[in-house]
PyMOL Python script that loads the backbone (N, CA, C, O; Angstrom):
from pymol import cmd

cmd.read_pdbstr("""\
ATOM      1  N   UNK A   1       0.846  -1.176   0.000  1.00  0.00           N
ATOM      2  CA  UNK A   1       0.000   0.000   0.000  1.00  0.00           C
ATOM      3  C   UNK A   1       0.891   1.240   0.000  1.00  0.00           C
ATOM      4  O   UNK A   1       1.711   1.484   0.885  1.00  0.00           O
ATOM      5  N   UNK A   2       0.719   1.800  -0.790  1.00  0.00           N
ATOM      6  CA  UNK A   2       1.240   3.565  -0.823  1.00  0.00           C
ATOM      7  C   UNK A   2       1.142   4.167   0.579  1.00  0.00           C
ATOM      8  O   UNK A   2       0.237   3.771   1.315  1.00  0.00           O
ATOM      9  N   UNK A   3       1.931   5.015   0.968  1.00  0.00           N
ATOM     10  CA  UNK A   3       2.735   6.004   1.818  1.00  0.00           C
ATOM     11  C   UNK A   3       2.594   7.334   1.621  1.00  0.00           C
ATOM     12  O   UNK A   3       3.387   7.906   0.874  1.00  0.00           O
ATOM     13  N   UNK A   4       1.618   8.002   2.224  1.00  0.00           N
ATOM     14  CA  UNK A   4       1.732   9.623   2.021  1.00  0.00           C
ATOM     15  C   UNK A   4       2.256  10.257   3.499  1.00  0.00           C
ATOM     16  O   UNK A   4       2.072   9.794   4.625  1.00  0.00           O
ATOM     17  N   UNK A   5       3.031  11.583   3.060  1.00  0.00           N
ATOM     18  CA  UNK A   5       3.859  12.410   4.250  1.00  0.00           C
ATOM     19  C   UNK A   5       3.299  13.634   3.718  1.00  0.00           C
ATOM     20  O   UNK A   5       3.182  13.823   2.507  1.00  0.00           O
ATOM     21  N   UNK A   6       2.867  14.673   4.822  1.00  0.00           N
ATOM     22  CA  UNK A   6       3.031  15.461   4.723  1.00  0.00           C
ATOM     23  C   UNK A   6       4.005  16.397   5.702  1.00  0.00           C
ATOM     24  O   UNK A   6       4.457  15.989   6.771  1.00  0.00           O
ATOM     25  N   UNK A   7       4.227  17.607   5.196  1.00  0.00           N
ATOM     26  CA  UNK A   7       5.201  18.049   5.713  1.00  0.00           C
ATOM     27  C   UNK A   7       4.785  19.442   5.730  1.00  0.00           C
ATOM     28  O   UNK A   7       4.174  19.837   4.737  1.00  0.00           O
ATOM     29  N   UNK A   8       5.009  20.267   6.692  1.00  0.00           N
ATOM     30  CA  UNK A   8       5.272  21.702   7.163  1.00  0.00           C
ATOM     31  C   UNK A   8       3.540  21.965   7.795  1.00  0.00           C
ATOM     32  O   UNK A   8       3.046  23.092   7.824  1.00  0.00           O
ATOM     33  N   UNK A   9       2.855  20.815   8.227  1.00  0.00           N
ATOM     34  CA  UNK A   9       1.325  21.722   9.026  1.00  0.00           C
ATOM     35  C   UNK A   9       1.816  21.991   9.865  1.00  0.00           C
ATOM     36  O   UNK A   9       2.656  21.436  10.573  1.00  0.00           O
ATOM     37  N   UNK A  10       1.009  23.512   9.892  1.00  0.00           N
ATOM     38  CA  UNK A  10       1.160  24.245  11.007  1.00  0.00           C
ATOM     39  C   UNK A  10       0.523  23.627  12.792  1.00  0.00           C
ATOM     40  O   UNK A  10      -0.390  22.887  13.160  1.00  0.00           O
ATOM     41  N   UNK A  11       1.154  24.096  13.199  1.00  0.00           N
ATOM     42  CA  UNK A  11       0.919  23.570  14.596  1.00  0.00           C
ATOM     43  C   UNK A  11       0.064  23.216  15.693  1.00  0.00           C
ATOM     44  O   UNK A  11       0.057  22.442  16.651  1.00  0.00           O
ATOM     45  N   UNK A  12      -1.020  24.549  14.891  1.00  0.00           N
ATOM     46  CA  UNK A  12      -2.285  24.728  15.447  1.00  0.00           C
ATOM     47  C   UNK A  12      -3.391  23.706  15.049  1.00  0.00           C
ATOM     48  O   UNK A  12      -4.317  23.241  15.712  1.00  0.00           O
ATOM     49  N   UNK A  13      -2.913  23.452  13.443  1.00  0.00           N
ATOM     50  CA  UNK A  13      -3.954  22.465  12.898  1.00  0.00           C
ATOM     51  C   UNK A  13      -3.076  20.897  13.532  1.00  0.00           C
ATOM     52  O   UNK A  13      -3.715  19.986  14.059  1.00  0.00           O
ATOM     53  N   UNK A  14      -2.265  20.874  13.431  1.00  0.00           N
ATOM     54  CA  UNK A  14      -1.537  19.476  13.874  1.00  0.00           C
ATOM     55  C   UNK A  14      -2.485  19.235  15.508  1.00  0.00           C
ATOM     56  O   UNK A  14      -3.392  18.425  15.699  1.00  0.00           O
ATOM     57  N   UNK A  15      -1.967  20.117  16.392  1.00  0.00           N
ATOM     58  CA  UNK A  15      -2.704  19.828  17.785  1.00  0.00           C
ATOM     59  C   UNK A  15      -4.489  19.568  17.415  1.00  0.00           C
ATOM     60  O   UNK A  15      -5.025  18.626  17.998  1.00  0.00           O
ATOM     61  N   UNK A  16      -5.302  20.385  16.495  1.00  0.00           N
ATOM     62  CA  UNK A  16      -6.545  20.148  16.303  1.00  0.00           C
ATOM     63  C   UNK A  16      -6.788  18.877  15.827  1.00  0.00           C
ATOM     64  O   UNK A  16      -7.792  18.425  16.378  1.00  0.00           O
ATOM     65  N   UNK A  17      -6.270  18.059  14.987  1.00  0.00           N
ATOM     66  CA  UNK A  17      -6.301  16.867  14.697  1.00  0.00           C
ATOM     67  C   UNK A  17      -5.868  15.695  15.277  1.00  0.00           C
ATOM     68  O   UNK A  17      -6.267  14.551  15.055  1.00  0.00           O
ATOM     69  N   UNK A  18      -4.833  16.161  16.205  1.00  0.00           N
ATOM     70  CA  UNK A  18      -4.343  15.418  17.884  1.00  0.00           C
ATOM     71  C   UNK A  18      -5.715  14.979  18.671  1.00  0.00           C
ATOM     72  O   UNK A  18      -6.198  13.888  18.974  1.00  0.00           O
ATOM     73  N   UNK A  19      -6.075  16.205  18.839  1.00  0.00           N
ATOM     74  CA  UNK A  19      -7.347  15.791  19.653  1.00  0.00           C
ATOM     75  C   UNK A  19      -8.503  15.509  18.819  1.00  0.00           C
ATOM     76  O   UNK A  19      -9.150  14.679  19.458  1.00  0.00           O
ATOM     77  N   UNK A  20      -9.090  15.755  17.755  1.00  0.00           N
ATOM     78  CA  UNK A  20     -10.069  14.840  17.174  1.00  0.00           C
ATOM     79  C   UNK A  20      -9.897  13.583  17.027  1.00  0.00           C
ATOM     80  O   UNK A  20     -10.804  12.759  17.145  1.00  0.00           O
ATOM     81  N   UNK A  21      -8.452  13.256  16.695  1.00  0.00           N
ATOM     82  CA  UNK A  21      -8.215  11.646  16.509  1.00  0.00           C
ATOM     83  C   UNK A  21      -8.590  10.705  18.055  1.00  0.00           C
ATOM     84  O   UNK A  21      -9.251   9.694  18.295  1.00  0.00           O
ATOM     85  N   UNK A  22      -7.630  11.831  19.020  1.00  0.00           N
ATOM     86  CA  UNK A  22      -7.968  10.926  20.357  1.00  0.00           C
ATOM     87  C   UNK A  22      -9.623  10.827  21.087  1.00  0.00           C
ATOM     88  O   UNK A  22     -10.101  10.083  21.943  1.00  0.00           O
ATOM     89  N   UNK A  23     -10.127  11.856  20.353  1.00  0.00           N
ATOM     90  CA  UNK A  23     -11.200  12.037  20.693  1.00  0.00           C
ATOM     91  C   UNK A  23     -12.392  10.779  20.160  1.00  0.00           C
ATOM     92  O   UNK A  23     -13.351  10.299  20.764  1.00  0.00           O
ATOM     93  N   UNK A  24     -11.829  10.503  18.720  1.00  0.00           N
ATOM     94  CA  UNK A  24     -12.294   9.491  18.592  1.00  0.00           C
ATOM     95  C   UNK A  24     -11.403   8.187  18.486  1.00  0.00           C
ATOM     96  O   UNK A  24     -11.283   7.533  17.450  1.00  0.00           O
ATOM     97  N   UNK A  25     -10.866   7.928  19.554  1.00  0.00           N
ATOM     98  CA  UNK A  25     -10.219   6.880  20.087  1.00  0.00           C
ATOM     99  C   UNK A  25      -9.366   6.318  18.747  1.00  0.00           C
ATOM    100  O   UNK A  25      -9.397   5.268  18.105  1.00  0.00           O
ATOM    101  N   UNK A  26      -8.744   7.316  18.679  1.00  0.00           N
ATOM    102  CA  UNK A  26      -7.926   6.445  17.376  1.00  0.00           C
ATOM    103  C   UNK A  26      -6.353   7.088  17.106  1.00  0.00           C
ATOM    104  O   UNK A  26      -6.080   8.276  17.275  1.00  0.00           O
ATOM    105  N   UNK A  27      -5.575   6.245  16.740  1.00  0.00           N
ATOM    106  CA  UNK A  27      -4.425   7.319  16.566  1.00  0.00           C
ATOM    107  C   UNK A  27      -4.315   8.437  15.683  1.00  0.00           C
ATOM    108  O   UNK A  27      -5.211   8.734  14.893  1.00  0.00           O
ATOM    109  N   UNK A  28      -3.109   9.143  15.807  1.00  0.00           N
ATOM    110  CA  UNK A  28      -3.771  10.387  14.643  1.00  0.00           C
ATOM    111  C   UNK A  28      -3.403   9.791  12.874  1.00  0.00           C
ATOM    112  O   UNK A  28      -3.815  10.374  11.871  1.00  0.00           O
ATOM    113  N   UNK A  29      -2.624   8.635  12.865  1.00  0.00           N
ATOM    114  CA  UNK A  29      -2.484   7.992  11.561  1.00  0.00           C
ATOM    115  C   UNK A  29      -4.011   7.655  11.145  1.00  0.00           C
ATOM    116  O   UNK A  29      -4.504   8.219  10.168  1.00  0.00           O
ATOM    117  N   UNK A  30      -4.747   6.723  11.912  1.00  0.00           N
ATOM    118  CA  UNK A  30      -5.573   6.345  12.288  1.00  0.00           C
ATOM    119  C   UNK A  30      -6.880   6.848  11.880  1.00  0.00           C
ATOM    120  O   UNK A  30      -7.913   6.277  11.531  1.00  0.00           O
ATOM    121  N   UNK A  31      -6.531   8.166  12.028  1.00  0.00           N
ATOM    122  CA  UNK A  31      -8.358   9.365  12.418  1.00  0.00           C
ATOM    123  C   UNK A  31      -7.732   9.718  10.713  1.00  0.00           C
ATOM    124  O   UNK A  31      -8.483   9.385   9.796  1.00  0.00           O
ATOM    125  N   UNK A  32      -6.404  10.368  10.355  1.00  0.00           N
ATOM    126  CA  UNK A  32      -6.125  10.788   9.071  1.00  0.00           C
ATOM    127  C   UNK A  32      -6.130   9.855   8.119  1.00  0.00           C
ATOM    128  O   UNK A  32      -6.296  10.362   7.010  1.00  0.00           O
ATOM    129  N   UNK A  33      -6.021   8.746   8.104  1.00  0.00           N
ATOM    130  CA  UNK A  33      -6.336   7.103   7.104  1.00  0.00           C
ATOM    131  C   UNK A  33      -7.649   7.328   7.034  1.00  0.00           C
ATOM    132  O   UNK A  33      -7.940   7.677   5.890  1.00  0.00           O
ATOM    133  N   UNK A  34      -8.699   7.278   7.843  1.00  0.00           N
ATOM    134  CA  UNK A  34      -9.927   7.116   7.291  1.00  0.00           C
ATOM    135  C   UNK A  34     -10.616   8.387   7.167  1.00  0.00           C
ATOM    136  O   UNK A  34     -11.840   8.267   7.119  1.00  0.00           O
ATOM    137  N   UNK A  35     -10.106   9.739   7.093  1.00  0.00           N
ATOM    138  CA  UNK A  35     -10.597  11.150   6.899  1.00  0.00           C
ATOM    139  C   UNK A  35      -9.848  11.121   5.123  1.00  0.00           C
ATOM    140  O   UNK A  35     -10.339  11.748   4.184  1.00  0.00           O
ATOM    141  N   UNK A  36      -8.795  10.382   5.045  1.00  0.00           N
ATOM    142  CA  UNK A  36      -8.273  10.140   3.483  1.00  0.00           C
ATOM    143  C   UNK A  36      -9.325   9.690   2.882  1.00  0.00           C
ATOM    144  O   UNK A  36     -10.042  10.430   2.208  1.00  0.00           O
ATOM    145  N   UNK A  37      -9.542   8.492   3.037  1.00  0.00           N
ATOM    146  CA  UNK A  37     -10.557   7.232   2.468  1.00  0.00           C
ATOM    147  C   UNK A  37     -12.315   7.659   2.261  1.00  0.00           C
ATOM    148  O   UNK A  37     -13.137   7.378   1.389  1.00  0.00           O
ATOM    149  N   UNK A  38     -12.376   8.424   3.465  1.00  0.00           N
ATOM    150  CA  UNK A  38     -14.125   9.102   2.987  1.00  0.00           C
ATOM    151  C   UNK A  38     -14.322  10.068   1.885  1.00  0.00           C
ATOM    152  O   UNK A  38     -15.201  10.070   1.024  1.00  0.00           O
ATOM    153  N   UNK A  39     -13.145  11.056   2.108  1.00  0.00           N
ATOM    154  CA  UNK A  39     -12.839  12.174   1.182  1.00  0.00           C
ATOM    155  C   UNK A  39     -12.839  11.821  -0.506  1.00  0.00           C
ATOM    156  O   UNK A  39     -13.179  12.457  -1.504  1.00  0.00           O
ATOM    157  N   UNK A  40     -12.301  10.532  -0.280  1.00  0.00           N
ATOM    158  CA  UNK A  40     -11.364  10.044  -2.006  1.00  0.00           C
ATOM    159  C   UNK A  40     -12.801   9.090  -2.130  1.00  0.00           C
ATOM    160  O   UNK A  40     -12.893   8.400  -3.145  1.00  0.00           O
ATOM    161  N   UNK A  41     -13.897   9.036  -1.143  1.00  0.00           N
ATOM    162  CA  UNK A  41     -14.879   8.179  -1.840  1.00  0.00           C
ATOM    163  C   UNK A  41     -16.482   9.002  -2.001  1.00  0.00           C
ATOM    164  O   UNK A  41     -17.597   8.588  -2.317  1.00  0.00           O
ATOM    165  N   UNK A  42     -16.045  10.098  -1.686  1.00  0.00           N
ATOM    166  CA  UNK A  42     -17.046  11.320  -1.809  1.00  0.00           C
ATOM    167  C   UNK A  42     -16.576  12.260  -3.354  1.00  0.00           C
ATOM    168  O   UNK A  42     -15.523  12.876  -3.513  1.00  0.00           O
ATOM    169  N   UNK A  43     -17.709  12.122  -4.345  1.00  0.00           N
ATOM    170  CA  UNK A  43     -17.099  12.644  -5.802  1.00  0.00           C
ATOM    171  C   UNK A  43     -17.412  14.186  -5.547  1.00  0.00           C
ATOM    172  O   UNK A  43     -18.162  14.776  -4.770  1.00  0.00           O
ATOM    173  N   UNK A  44     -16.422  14.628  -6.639  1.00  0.00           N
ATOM    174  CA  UNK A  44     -16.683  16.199  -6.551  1.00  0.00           C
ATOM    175  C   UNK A  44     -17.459  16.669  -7.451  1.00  0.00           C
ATOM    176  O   UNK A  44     -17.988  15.945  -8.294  1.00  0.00           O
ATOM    177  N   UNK A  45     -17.625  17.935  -7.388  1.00  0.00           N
ATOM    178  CA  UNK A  45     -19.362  18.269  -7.830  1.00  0.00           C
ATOM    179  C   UNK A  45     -18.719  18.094  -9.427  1.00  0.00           C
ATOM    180  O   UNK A  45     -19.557  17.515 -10.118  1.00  0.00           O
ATOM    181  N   UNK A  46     -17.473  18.430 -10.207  1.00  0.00           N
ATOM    182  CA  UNK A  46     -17.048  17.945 -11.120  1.00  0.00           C
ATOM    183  C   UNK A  46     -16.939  16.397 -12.040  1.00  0.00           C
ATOM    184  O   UNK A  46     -16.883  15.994 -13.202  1.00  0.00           O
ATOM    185  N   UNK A  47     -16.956  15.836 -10.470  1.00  0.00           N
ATOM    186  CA  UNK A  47     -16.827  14.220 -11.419  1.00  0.00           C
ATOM    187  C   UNK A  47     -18.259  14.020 -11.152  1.00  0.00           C
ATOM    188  O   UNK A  47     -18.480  13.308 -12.132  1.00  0.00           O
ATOM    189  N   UNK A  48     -19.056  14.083 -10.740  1.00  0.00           N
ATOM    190  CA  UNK A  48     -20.533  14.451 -10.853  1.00  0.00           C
ATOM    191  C   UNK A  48     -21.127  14.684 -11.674  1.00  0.00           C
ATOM    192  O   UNK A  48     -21.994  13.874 -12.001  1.00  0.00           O
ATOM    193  N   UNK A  49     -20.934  16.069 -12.514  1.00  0.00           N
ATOM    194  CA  UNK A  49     -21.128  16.683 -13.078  1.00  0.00           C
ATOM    195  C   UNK A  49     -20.986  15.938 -14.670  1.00  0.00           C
ATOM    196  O   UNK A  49     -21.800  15.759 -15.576  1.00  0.00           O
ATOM    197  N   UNK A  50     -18.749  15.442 -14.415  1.00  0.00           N
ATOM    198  CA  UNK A  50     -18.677  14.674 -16.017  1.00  0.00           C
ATOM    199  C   UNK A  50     -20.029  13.149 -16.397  1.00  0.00           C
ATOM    200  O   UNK A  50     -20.855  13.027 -17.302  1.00  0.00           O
ATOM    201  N   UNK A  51     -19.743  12.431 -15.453  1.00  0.00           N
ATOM    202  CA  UNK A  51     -20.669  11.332 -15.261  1.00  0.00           C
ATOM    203  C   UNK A  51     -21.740  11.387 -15.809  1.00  0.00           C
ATOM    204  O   UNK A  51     -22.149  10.774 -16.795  1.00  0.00           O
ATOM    205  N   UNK A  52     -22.449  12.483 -14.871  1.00  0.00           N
ATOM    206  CA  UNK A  52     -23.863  12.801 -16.222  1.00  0.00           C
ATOM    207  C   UNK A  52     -23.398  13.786 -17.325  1.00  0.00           C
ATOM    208  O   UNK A  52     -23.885  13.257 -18.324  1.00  0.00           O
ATOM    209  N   UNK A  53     -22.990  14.487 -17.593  1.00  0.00           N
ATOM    210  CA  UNK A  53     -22.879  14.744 -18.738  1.00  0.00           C
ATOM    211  C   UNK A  53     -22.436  13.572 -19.825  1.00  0.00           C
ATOM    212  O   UNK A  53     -22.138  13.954 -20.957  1.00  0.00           O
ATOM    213  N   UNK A  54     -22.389  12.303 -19.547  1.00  0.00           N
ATOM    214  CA  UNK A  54     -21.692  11.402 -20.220  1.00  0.00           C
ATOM    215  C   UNK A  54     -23.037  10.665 -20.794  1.00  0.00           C
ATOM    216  O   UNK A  54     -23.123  10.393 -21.992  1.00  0.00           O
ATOM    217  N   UNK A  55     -24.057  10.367 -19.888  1.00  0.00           N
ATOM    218  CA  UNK A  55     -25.607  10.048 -20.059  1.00  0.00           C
ATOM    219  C   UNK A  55     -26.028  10.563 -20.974  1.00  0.00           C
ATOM    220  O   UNK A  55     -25.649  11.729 -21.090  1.00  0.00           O
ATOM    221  N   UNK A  56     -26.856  10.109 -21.926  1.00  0.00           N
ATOM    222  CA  UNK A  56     -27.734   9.963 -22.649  1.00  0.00           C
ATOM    223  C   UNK A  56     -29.467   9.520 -22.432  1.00  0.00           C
ATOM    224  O   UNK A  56     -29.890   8.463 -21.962  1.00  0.00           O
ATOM    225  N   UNK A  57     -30.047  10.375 -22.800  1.00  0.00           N
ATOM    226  CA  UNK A  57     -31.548   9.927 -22.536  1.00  0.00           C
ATOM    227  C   UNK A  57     -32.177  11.176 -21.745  1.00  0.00           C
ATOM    228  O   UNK A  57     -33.395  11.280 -21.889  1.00  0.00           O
ATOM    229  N   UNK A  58     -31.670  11.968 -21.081  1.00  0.00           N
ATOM    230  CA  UNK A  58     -32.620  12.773 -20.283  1.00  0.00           C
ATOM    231  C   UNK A  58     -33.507  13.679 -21.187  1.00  0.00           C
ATOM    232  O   UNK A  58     -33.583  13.097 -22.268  1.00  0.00           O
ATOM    233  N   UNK A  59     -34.371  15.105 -21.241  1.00  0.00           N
ATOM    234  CA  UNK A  59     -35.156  15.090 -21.556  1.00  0.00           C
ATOM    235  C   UNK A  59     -35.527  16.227 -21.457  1.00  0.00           C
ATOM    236  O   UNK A  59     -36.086  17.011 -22.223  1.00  0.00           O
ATOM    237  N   UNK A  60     -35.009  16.294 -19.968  1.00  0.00           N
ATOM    238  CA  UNK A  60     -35.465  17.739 -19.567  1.00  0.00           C
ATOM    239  C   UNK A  60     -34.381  18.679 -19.311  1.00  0.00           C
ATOM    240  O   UNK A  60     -33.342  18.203 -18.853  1.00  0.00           O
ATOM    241  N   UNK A  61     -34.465  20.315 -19.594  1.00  0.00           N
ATOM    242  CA  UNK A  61     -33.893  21.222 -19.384  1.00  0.00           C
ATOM    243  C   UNK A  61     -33.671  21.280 -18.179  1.00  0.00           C
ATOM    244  O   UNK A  61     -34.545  20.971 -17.368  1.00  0.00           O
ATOM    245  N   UNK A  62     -32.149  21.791 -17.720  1.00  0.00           N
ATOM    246  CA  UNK A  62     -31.543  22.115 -16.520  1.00  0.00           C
ATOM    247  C   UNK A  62     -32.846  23.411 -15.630  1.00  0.00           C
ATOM    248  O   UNK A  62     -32.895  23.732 -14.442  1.00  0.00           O
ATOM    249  N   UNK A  63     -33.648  23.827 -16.695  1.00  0.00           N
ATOM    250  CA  UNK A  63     -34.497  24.588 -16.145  1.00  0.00           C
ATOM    251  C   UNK A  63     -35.889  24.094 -15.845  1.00  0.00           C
ATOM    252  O   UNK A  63     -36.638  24.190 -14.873  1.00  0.00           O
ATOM    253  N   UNK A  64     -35.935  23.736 -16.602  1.00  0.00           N
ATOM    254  CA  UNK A  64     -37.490  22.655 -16.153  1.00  0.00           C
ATOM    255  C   UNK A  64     -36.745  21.739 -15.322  1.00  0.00           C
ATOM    256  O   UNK A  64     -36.923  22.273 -14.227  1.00  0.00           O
ATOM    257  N   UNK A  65     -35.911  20.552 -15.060  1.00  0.00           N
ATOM    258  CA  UNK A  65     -35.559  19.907 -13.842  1.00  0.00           C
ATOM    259  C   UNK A  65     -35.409  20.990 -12.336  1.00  0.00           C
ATOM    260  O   UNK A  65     -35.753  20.597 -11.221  1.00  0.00           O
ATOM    261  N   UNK A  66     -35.018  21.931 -12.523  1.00  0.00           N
ATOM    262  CA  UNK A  66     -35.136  23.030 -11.241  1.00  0.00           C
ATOM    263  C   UNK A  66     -36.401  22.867 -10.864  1.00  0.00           C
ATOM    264  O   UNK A  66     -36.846  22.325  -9.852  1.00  0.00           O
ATOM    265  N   UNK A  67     -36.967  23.398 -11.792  1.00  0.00           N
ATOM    266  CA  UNK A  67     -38.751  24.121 -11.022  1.00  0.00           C
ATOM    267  C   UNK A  67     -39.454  23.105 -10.798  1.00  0.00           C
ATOM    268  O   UNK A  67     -40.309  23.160  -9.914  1.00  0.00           O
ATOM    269  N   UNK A  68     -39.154  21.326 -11.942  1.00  0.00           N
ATOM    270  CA  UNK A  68     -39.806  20.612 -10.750  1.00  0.00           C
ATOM    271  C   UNK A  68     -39.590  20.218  -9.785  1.00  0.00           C
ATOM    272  O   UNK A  68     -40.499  19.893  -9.021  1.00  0.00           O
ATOM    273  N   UNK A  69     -37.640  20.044  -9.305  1.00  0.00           N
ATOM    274  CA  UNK A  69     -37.780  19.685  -8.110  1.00  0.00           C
ATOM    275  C   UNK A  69     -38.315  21.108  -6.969  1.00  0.00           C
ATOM    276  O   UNK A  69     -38.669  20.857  -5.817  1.00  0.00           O
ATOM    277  N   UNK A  70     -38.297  22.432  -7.471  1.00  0.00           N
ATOM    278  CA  UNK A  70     -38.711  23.161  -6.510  1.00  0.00           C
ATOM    279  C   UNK A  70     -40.390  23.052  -6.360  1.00  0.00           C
ATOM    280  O   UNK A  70     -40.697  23.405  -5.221  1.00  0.00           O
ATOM    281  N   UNK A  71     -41.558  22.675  -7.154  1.00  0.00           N
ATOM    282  CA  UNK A  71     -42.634  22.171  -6.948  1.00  0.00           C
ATOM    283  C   UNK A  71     -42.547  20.879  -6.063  1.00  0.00           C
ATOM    284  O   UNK A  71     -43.282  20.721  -5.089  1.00  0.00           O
ATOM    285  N   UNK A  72     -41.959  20.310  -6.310  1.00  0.00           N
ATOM    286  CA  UNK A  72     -41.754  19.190  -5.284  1.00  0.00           C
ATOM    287  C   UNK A  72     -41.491  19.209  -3.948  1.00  0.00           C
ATOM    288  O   UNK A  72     -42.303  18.775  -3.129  1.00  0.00           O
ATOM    289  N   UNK A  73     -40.499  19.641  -3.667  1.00  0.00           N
ATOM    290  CA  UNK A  73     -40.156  20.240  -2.268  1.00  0.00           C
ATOM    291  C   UNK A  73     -41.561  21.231  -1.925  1.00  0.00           C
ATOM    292  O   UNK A  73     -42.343  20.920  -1.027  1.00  0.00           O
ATOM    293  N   UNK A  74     -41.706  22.222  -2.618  1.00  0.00           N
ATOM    294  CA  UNK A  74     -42.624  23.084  -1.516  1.00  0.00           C
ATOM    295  C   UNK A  74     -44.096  22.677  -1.297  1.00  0.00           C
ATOM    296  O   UNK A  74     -44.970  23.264  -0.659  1.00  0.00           O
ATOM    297  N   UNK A  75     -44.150  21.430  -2.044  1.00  0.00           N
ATOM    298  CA  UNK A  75     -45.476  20.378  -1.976  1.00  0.00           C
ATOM    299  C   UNK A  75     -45.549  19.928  -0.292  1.00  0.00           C
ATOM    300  O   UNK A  75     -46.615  20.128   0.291  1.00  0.00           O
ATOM    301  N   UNK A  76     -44.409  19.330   0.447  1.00  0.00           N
ATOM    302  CA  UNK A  76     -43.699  18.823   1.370  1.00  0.00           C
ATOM    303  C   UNK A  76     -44.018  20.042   2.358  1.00  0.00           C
ATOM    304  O   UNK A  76     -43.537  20.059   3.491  1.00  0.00           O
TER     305      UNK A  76
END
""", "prot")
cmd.dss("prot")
cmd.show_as("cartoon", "prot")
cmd.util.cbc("prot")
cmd.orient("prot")
């Protein structure tokens, strides 16, 4: 498995992540391994974005999909 270092955080954020890790009972490798792993499995509004733009079939305008989901919601 690959090896990442970082180098030069500042001190203030280093101690803030000290104690979130211990906070949740974990080391700070530990709390930063799986704050890596959620991040890299959460897409960005870009690869989002390419994905459907890659689709075929939709139908409706970026403007008509608005107003119905805003009819929808204020149905609720």
């Amino acid at each position: 498995m690959p090896n990442i270092q970082i180098k030069d955080v500042p001190e203030d954020t280093h101690a803030v992540l000290r104690q979130r890790a211990s906070a949740a009972h974990q080391s700070l490798q530990e709390y930063l391994r799986s704050r890596l792993i959620a991040e890299a499995a959460q897409p960005t509004v870009d690869e989002v974005l390419a994905r459907a733009g890659g689709r075929a079939g939709g139908s409706l305008s970026l403007a008509d999909a608005t107003s119905a989901l805003r009819f929808d919601r204020a149905r609720h």
